[in-house]
N, C-alpha and C positions, 0 to 999 in steps of 0.2 A: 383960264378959268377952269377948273378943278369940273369935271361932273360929279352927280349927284350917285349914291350907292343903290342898291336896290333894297336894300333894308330902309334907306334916308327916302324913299317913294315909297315902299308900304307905311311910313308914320305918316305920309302925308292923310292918308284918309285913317290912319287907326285912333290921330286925333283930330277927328274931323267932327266938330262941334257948331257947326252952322254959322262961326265971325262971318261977320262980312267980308274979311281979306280971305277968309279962306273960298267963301261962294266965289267971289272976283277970281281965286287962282283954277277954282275947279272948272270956271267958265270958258276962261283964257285954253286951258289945257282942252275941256269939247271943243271949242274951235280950233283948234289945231289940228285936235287928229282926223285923219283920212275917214271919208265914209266908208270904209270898209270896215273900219275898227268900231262903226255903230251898230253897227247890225246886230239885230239882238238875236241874230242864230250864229254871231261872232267865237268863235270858240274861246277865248278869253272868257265871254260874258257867260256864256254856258256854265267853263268853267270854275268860274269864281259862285253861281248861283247851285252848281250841284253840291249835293252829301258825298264824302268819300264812302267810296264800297265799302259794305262790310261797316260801316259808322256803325256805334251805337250810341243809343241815346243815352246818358248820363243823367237828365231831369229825374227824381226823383219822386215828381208830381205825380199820381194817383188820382183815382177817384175818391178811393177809402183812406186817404190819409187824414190827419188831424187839422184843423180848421186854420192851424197857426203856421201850418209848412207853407214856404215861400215858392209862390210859381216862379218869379223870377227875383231879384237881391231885393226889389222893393217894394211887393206887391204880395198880398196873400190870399190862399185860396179863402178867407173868410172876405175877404173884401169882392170876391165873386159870388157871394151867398147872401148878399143881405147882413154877413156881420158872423155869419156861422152857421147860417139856418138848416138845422138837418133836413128838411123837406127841400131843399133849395142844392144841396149833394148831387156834384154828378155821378151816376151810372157807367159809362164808359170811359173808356182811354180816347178814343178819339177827342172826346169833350175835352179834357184835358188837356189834349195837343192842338187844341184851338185857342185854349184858353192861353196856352204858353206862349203861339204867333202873337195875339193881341196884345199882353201884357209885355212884350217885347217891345213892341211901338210903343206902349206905354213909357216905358223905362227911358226911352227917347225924348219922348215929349217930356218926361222931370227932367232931362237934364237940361232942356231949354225953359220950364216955365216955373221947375220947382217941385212940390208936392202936388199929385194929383189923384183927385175923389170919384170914386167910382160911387152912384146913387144906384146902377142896378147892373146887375151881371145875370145869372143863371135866375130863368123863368120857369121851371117843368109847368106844366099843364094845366093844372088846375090853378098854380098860383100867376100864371101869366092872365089866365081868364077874369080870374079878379082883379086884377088891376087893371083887366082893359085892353090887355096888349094884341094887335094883330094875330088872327090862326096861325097865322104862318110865320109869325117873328121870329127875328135872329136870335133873342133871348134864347128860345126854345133848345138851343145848343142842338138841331138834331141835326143829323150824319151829315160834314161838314160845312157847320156853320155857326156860329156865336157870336156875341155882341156886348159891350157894356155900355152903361152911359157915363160919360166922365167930365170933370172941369178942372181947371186947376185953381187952386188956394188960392194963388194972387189974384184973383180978380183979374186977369187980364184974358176975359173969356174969348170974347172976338176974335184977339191975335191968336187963341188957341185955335180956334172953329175952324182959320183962313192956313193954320201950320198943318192942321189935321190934314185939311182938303188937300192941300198941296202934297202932302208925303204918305197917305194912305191911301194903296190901291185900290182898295175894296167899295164895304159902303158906309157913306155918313150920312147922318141925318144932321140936316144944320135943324140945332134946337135951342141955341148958345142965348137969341137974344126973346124968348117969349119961354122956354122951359129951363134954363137955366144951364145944361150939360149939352155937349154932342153926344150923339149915338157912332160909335166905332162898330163895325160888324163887319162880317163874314158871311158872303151866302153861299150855297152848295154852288162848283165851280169857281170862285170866286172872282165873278164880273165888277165891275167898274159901276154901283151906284150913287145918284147922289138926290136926297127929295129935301123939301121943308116939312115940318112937323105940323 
């Protein structure tokens, strides 16, 4: 029996779309490897989780760009503003590059559930007040942190709520079955929360 190429093991995860035979082989393969190969100061993991030197960022995305430029292929920065709302405009780049991580999971989660609705993204100050939102909310996009709230189109809110928890580090608000969306966010450092609404 033939081994496998090292190009024919990076497609294993470059199309790695959540089938169940694929969970079943990625499971099979954790149990296989040596604890030393888990360790998350393993320098494989390291290295597969750093930037090359010298990267530059390619994103496009801005504070001041037009409401219709695409944070990521399926997602726009108007859909982080209420629709476009000029008062609803981020101010910095960092906001931007929060916005980018988030609609990156995003982009995930469509290719497992489909189309998915952001109800609220960017809250600046005065309009987070009126609607209520915590002092301190993630909305508020301030220095490393943002949030949206989102659901997907098919109705299959739950399975969203329970894929979210599972595969987003950061924090969610389960809100799926009494407000209708989950809350996805980012708080400064970005710890491990999870509340009910």
């Amino acid at each position: 029996m033939a081994n496998i190429s090292k190009q024919d093991f990076k497609n294993f995860f470059k199309y790695y779309k959540e089938e169940s035979q694929q969970v079943a082989g990625v499971e099979i393969l954790f149990d296989q490897m040596r604890d030393v190969l888990k360790s998350d100061e393993h320098n494989w993991i390291t290295t597969y989780r750093s930037k090359p030197e010298g990267s530059v960022n390619t994103n496009v995305f801005t504070a001041d760009a037009p409401f219709d430029t695409n944070v990521t292929a399926n997602f726009t920065y108007a859909e982080l503003t209420n629709g476009g709302e000029e008062a609803r405009r981020f101010t910095r780049q960092d906001q931007c590059e929060v916005a980018v991580e988030i609609c990156e999971f995003l982009e995930k989660a469509r290719a497992k559930f489909g189309p998915i609705k952001i109800t609220s993204g960017h809250r600046p100050p005065a309009i987070n007040a009126a609607v209520g939102g915590a002092s301190s909310s993630e909305h508020l996009f301030a220095s490393g942190c943002g949030a949206v709230d989102a659901y997907p189109s098919n109705g299959s809110g739950a399975e969203f709520e329970t894929w979210c928890d599972n595969n987003w580090p950061y924090s969610i608000g389960y809100g799926m079955s009494y407000r209708g969306f989950v809350h996805i966010g980012i708080r400064a450092g970005k710890p491990r929360v999870r509340w009910d609404y």
